[in-house]
N, C-alpha and C positions, 0 to 999 in steps of 0.2 A: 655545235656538236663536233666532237672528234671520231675520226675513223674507227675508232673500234666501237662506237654509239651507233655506227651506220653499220658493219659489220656485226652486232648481236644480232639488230633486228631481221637482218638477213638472215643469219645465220638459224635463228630461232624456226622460225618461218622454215625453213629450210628442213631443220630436223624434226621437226610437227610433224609436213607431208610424209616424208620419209618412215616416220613413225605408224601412222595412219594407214601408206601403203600397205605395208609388211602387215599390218590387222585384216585390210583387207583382201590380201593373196592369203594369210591364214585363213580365213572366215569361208574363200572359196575352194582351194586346196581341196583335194581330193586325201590325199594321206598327208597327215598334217604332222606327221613325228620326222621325214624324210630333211635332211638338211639340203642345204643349196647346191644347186646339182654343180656343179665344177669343181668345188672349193676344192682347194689345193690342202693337203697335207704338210705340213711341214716337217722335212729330216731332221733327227735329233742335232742336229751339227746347225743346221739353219737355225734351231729354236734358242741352241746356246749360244751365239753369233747377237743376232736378236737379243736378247736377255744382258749379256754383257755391255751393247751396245745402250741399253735400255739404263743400266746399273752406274754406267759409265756418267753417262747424262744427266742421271740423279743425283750423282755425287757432284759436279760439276757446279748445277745449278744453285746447290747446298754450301755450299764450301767455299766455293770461289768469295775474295774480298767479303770474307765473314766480321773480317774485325774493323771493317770500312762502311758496309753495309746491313744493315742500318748503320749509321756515322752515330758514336757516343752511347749512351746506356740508358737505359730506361729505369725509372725506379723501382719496379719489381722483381727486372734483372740483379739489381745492386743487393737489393734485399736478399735475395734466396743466394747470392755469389757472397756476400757479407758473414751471413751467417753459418754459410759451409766455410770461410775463411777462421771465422771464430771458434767451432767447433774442431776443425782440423789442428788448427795451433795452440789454442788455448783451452780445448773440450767443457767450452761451455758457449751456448748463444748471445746475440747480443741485449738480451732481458738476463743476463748472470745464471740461465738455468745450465747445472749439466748434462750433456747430454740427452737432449729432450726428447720422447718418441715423436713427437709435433710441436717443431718449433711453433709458436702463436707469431714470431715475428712482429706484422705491424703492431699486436696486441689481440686484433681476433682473429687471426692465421695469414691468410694470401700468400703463403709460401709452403708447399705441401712438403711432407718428409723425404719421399722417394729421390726426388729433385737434388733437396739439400746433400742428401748424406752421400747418394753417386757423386754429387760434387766435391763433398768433402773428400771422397777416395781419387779425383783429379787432381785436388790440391796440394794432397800428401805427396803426390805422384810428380805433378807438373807447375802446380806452384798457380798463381792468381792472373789474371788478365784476361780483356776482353772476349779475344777469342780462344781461349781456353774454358772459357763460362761456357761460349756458345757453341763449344765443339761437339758434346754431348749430344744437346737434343740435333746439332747438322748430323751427328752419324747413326745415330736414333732413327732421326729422318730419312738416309738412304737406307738401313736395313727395314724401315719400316717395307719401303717398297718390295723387296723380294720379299717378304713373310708377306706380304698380298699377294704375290704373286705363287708362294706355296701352297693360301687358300684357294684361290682360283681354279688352279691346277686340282686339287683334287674334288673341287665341286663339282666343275665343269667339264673334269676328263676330256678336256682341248686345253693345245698348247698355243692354240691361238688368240683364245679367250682370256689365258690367264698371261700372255703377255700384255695383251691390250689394254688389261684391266693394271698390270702392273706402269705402262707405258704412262696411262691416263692419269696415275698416282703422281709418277715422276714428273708431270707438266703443271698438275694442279697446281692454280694460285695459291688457296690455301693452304697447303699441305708445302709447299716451296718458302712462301711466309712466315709460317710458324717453324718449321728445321733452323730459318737463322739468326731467332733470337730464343733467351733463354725465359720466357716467362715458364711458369710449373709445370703449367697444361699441356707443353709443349711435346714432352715424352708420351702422354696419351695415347694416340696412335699408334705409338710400338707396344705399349704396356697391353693397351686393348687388343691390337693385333695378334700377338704372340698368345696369347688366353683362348683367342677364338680359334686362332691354328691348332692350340693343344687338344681344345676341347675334341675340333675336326679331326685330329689326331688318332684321336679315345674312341670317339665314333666309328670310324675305320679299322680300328684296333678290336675294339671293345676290350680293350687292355685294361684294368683298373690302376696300374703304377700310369699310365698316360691322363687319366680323368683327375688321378693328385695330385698330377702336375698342371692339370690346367685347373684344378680348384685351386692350386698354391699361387698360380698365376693372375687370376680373377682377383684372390685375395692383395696381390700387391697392388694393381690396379688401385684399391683402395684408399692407398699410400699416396697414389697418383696424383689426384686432383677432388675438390670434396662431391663435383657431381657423382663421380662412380658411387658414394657411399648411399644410394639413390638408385641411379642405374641398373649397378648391377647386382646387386639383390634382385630387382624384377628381373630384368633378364632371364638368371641363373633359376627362378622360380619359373618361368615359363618354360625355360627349354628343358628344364630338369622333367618335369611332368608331361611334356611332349616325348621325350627320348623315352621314360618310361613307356608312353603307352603305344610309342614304336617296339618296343624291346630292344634298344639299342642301349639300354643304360638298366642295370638291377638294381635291384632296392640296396643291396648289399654294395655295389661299389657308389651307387649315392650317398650312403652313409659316409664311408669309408671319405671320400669328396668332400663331405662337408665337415667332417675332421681335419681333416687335412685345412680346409679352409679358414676353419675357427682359431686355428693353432696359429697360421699365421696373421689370419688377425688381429686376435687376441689383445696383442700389446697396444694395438690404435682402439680397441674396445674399449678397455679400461682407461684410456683417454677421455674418450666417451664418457665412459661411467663419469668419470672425472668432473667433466662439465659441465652434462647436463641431466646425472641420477642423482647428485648430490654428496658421490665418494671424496674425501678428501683429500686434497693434494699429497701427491707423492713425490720428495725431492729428496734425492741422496746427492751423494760427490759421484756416481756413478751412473744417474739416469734422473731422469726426471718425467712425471706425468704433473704437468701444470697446470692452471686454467688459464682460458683466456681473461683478457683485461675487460672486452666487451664481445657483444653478441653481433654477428649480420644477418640474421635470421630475417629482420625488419626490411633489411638491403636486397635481399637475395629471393626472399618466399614469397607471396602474395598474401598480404589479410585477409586472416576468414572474418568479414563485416561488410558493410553495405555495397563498398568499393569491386565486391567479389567480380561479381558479372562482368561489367564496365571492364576489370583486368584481365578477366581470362579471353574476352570476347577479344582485346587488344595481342593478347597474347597468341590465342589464333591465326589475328591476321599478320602476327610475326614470325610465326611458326611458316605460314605460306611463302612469306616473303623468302626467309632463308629456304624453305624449299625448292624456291624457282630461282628470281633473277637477283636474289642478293638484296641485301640492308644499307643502303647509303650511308646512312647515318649510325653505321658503324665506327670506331675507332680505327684511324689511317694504318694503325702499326699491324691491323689483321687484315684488309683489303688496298688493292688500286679503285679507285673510282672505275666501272667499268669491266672490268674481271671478277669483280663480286669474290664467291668461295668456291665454286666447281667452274666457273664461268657459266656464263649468262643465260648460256642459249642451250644449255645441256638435260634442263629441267624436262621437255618432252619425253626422252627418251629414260628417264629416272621415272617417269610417272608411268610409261610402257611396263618398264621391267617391273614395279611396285603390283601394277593394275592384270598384266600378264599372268604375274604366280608360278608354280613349276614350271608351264609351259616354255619359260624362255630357257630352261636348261634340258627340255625333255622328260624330268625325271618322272618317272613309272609310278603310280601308285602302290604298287609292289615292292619299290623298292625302298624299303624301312632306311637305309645309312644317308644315302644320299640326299633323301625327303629332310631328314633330319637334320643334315647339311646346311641347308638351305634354311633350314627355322631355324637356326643360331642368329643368321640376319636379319632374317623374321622378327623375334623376338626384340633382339636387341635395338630394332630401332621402333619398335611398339615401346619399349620402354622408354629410350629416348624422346618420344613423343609426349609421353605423358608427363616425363619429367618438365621438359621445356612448357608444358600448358602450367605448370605450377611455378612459374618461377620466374624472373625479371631478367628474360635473355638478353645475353650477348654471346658473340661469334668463340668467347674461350669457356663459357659455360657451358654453350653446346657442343664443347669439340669431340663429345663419343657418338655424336651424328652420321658424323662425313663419311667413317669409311662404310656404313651399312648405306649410304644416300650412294656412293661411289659403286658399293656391289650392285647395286640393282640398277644403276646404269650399263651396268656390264650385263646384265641381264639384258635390259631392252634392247643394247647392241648384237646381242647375241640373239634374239629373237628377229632382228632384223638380218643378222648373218644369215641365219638359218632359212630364210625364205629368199631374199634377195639382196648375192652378197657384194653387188652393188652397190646398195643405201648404206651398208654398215659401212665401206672403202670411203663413202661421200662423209659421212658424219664425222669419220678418221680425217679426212685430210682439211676440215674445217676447224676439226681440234687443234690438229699442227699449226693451223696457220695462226691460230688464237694464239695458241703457246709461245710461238715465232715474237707475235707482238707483246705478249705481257712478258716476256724475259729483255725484251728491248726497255720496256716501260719501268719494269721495275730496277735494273741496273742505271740505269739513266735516271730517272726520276724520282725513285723514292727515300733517296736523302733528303730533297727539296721537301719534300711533303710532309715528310716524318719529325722537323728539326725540334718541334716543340714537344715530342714527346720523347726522343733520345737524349735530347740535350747534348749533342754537340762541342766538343770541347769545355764544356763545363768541368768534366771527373779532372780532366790535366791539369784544369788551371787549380782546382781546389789540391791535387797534387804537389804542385809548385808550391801553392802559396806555405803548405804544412810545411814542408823542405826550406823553406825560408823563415818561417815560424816556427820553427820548432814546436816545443810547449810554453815557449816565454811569451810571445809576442800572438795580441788578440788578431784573432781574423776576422773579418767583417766581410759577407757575403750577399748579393744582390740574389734579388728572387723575381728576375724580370726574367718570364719567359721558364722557368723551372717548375718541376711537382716534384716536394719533398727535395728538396739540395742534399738535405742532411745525410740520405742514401749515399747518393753519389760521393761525398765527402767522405764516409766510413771506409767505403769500399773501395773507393782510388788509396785514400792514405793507410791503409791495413792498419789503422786504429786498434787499439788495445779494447778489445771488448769488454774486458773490467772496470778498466778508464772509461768506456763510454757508459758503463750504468751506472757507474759510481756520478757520473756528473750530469746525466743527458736532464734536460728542461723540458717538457712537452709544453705544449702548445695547449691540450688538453687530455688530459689523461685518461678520461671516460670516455674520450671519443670511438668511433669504430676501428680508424687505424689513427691512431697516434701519429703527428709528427714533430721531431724535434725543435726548437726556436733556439736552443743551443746544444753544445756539450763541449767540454774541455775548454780548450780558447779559439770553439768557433762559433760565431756570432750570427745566425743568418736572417738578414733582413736592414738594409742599411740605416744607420741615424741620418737627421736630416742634414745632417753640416757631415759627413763625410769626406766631404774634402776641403775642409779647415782644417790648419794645425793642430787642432786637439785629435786629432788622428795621424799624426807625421809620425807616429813609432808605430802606428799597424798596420796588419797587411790585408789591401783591400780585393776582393773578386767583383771586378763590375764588369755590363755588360755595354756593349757598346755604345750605347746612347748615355749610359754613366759615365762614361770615359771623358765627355763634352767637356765636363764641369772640372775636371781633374787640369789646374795648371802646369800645362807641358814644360813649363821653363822654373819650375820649381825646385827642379834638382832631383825627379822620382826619377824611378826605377818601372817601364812597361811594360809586360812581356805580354803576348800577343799567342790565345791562344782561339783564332775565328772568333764568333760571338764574344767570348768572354778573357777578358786581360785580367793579370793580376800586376796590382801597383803597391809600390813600397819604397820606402828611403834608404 
């Protein structure tokens, strides 16, 4: 076991009692709305001091060695950076459509629009590479943090609460993780955030131009990623009929909101329609609503047949798992072994604030804005709930979880402030010291960990090898150790996306996602005599345990790019 295996268990344990306390000094309490007698106030000047320093660190932890760390590109990165490369240059995707309102990419999506098209306004701008991909969701990721921290602030009318909760953002494993690669899900967070601020906005307003702007904002969420199209329809259904029967929302600006919402939806509707009403394709030189090639319904939903029970009952017990101490047997590129998604030991005090309810912020029964405040995250992670019992989780399907999982830990620390602000400084400086170690862990370690699913100098070498090949000379590429090459080869060599559907092979065409077995003069998957002379005029990508067989003294040519060389005459 490693120290941070002997540090959860402590730590857990540790914030259980602490938890349990604060229930039981509530439970005995005499005036139970009265906050911790001492607590200090914090001056406007100490809280912007605080918050800067908070912002600073955020950004730090995001940004720093982005284009090092993860080491190489992942193929969903390649895919959604490919396809804004092909659209931005060429205005059309790497399937020949123009302009698509959803790209399908692999053939049945995994590369959502919002993603693509803010990429594509990168590229116009700043042109292609690694960390240019990933700059986005990294700055995404630190304004996520202060838009949490504008929620907070106006929930919780403390500026201690709404630091904390933004501080706890800025350390979070997952939330640190997902800012420095670019998979789709990745902007979630901020798209989700920003919708829930506006709504809180409208709430406090009861402005109706603020509730259209968080219906316009809910609606891009849509764009986001395909859980929201799930999501937050329930959601927007539950808190719509709660703010109603607060009086915090008229009939008349719910309207007006879901106009607004429809309008921008609209163009991913008719997508929709597209797909799965039976509309038929719409494809001009100027936009494009296509279908997909295949369905993931099968991949992604539970069947309704005998299997049911048996799934959901599994789904359950992964729903718990991600609730508490994390899913091991998740994919290394969304956790550390050990820091799970919130870390480990934080689950007590998220089941406090859940189990608590108003109480942990005070709010009055009386008081209709702020009740209603509060059921935004209500809501929204009752939906998330249900969605994940339907559906064959993982940690990027569930990413509209965290920040409602993250608020109501800020609840039970604030219920714990609020009685004895002791335990809440203990739970604090436990978190620090967690954060301490998983920023050591992840800057140190998680290249090692990650190599088989970034790949690692693979994009360079298939770079080189093009640059040496031209269009004349075949390339022949090893798949020791890769998923899908043929990404990372589009998207390193800015491939003519005409060229590439004019000639791409698949592998299988009806599959879910499509992968190529060629296109143009790249070959991927070696013959068995690769390095016999019947290959002395191509240029080969092998990886290091291929290299063995290649005679050194043959007169090649090896360039040397980590795992993968490329060799030629």
């Amino acid at each position: 076991m490693r120290i941070i295996d002997y540090y959860n268990y402590i730590a857990t344990a540790a914030c259980a009692v602490i938890g349990a306390a604060a229930v039981i000094i509530y439970k005995k309490a005499k005036d139970k709305d009265v906050e911790a007698k001492g607590a200090a106030v914090l001056s406007a000047n100490a809280a912007r001091i605080f918050l800067i320093v908070i912002m600073l660190f955020a950004a730090a932890v995001r940004l720093i060695g982005l284009g090092s760390i993860p080491a190489g590109l992942q193929q969903d990165e390649a895919s959604l950076g490919y396809d804004a490369f092909a659209i931005a240059k060429y205005g059309v995707d790497r399937n020949g459509f123009a302009y698509p309102i959803y790209p399908i990419t692999w053939g049945c999506g995994g590369g959502s629009p919002l993603m693509i098209y803010l990429n594509v306004l990168t590229i116009k701008l700043f042109g292609t590479g690694v960390v240019k991909l990933r700059l986005l969701p990294a700055i995404l990721g630190v304004a996520t943090v202060y838009v949490f921290y504008l929620i907070l602030k106006e929930i919780t009318l403390s500026e201690k609460k709404a630091l904390f909760g933004a501080a706890f953002l800025a350390v979070c494993p997952w939330h640190i993780i997902l800012s420095r690669w670019s998979l789709d899900s990745n902007i979630m967070p901020f798209t989700l955030g920003l919708s829930v601020y506006l709504f809180i906005l409208g709430i406090k307003t009861e402005k109706t131009l603020i509730y259209c702007l968080s219906a316009a904002s809910y609606a891009l969420c849509m764009y986001s990623y395909g859980s929201a199209t799930i999501v937050i329809p329930i959601h927007l259904l539950l808190i719509s009929i709660y703010c109603l029967r607060k009086k915090v929302l008229s009939v008349k600006q719910l309207i007006l909101a879901m106009v607004t919402f429809i309008i921008v939806f609209a163009p991913l509707l008719v997508f929709y329609a597209v797909n799965y009403l039976g509309l038929p394709e719409i494809v001009t030189g100027s936009f494009s609503f296509n279908k997909f090639t295949a369905s993931r319904s099968d991949e992604v939903f539970l069947r309704l047949d005998s299997s049911l029970p048996a799934a959901l009952w599994d789904n359950v017990k992964q729903l718990l798992i991600t609730l508490t101490i994390g899913d091991n047997d998740e994919m290394l590129c969304h956790f550390i072994p050990g820091y799970a998604t919130l870390f480990e030991f934080t689950f007590p005090i998220t089941f406090l604030g859940i189990f608590i309810g108003k109480k942990a912020f005070d709010i009055k029964a009386e008081d209709n804005k702020r009740s209603a405040m509060d059921a935004v995250f209500t809501t929204l992670l009752i939906s998330c709930v249900l969605f994940a019992l339907g559906i064959r989780s993982d940690v990027s399907r569930m990413v509209m979880i965290f920040l409602p999982l993250i608020y109501f830990m800020v609840k039970g620390i604030s219920f714990i402030w609020d009685r004895r602000a002791i335990g809440a400084y203990a739970v604090m400086v436990v978190t620090f010291l967690a954060a301490v170690l998983f920023v050591k862990d992840y800057f140190v370690g998680f290249n090692d960990r990650t190599s088989d699913i970034f790949m690692p100098g693979y994009g360079e070498a298939t770079k080189r090898a093009y640059e040496i090949a031209g269009d004349e000379k075949e390339i022949y590429s090893t798949y020791e150790d890769l998923s899908a090459p043929f990404m990372l080869a589009l998207y390193y060599t800015d491939y003519d996306p005409v060229k590439f559907a004019d000639t791409v092979v698949y592998k299988d065409e009806t599959a879910e996602f499509r992968v190529a077995e060629s296109f143009g003069n790249f070959k991927f998957g070696l013959p068995e005599d690769y390095a016999s002379d019947s290959y002395k005029d191509a240029v080969l990508i092998l990886s290091s345990s291929e290299l063995e067989s290649i005679d050194q003294g043959s007169g090649c040519t090896i360039e040397n790019f980590g795992k993968y060389s490329v060799v030629y005459n």
